[in-house]
N, C-alpha and C positions, 0 to 999 in steps of 0.2 A: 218627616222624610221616610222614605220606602228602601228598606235593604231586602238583600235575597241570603236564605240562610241556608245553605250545601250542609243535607245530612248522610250519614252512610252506614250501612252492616246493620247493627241493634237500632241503632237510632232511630234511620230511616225505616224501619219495623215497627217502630215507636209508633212516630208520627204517620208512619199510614202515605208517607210521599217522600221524594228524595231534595225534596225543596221547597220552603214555607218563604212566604213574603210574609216581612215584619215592620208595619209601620214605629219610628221612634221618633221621640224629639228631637227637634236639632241640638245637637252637642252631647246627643247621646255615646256611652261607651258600651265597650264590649261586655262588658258588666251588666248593663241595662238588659243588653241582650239575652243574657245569659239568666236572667231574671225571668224574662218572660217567658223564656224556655224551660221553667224548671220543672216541669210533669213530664217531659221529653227525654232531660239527662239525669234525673235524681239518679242517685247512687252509682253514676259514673262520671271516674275522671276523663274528663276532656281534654284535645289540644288545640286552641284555636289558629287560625287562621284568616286574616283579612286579604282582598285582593293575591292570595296566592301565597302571601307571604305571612311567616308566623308570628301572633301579634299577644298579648298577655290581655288580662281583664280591663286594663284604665288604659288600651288603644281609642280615639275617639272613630266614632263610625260620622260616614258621610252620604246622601243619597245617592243612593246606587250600587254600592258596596259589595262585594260578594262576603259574605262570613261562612266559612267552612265550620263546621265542628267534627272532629276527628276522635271517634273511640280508641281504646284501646286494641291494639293489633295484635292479631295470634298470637300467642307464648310468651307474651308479655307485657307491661302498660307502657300506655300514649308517652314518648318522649317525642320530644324536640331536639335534634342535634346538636344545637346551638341555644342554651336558654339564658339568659341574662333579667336580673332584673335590681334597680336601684328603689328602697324603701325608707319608710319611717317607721317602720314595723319590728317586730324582733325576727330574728333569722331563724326559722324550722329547719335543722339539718336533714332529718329524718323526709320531711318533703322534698328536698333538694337533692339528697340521694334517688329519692323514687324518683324525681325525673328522670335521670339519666340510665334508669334501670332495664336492662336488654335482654333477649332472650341469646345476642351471639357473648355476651361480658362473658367472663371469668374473673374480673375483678371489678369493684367499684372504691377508688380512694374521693375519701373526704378530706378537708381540712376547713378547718375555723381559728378567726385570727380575733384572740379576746380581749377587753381593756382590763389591764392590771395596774396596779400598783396603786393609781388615784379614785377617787369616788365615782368619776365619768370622763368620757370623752365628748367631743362638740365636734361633728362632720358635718361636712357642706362641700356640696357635688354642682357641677357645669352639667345640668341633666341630661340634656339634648347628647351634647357631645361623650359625656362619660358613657351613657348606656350605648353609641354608636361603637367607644373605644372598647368596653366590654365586649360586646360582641365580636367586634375584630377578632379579639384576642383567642375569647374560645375558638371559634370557628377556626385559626391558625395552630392552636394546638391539639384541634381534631384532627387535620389534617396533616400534621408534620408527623404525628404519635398513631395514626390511626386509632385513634379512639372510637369507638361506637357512639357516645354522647358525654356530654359535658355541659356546667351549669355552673353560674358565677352570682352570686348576690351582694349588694354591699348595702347597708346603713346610711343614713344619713339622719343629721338631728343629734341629741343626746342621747349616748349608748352608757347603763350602769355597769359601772366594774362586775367586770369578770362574765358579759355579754355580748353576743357575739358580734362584730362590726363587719364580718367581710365572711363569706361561706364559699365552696368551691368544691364541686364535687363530679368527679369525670371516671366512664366505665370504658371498660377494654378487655378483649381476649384473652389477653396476660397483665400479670401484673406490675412490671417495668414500665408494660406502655402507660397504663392508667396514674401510676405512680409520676413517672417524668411529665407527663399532661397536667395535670393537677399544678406539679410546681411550678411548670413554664405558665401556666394562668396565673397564679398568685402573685406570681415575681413579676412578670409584667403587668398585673391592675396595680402593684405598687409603683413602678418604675415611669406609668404612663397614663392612667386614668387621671382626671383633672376632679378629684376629691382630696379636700384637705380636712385636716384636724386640730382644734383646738385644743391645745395644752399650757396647761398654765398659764394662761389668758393670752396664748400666741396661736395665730394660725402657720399652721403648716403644710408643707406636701409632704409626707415619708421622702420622697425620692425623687427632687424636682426635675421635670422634663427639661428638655434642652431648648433655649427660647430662639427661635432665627434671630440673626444678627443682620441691619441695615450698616449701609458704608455712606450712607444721605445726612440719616437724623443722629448716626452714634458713632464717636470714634475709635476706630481699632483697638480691640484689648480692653475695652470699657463693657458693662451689660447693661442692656436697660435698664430703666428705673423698677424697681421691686421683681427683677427678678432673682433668684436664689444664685447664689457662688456656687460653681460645679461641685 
């Protein structure tokens, strides 16, 4: 399959054009891409971009595609206002900070939510939906907090004690706004992402969401079957 790859500033200086056709396999990712582009972007961080909107490395590409790759911008690196991402990886704070890194911040808070007390934890994510609910969430606490950028990671799979399951890291002018941004993401990926956790050979939600109620299949004042007591 044939994508078009939008490059710009250093880049497109690189490559000698502002736009390379790149033949890939079907069910190729962004990754792939990013492969055969690497004499182009070595030793720059990138932001990408799929059809207009911002897409991480394992987005699948389809023929026709537009893939932007976006340098770093004057007076400071490539963020994405909105970055969200769910893994089986370990969580890089230090990464996750640098997303969100601005050239308008004056602050940038982090937090990390770690397994303590048992050997491991056991998480399992509704992918599709949780990275959709993530997103939500920053992108509402950019906007309620004015934040400049903001970036939410969570685990999934087995996390060892005292590593990290959930990261969050959001920049701002002042330090109030970036401080209350950060906690209204954390408090809502707990309250509303569809990731649970294994404990003690139970699965859990932290903080079960609210399940709708039919008046057809269930009788008033009953919950459905498995879902949690408020």
């Amino acid at each position: 399959m044939d994508v078009r790859v939008k490059l710009f500033a250093g880049l497109r200086e690189r490559a000698g054009a502002d736009e390379l056709p790149l033949t890939l396999p079907d069910g190729a990712r962004v990754a792939d891409a990013l492969a055969r582009l690497s004499d182009v972007t070595a030793g720059v961080s990138v932001v990408m971009a799929v059809n207009q909107e911002f897409a991480d490395a394992s987005v699948v590409l389809h023929a026709g595609d537009e893939l932007a790759l976006i340098p770093p911008v004057s007076g400071g690196a490539a963020t994405e206002p909105a970055y969200v991402r769910i893994t089986d990886e370990p969580l890089a704070l230090d990464a996750l900070a640098e997303r969100v890194r601005d050239p308008r911040a004056g602050a940038i808070v982090t937090f990390t939510g770690v397994t303590r007390e048992v050997s491991h934890l056991d998480y399992e994510a509704y992918l599709p939906m949780a990275e959709r609910q993530l997103r939500e969430i920053v992108q509402a606490a950019i906007e309620r907090h004015g934040l400049c950028a903001a970036a939410a990671e969570h685990r999934i799979g087995t996390v060892p004690l005292s590593e990290a399951s959930v990261a969050v890291a959001a920049s701002a002018p002042h330090r109030g706004q970036a401080f209350d941004g950060a906690r209204e993401i954390i408090d809502e990926i707990k309250a509303r992402a569809p990731i649970w956790k294994r404990e003690a050979g139970t699965w859990i939600h932290p903080n079960p969401p609210a399940v709708p109620r039919t008046t057809t299949s269930h009788r008033s004042g009953t919950r459905p079957p498995g879902a949690e007591p408020g």
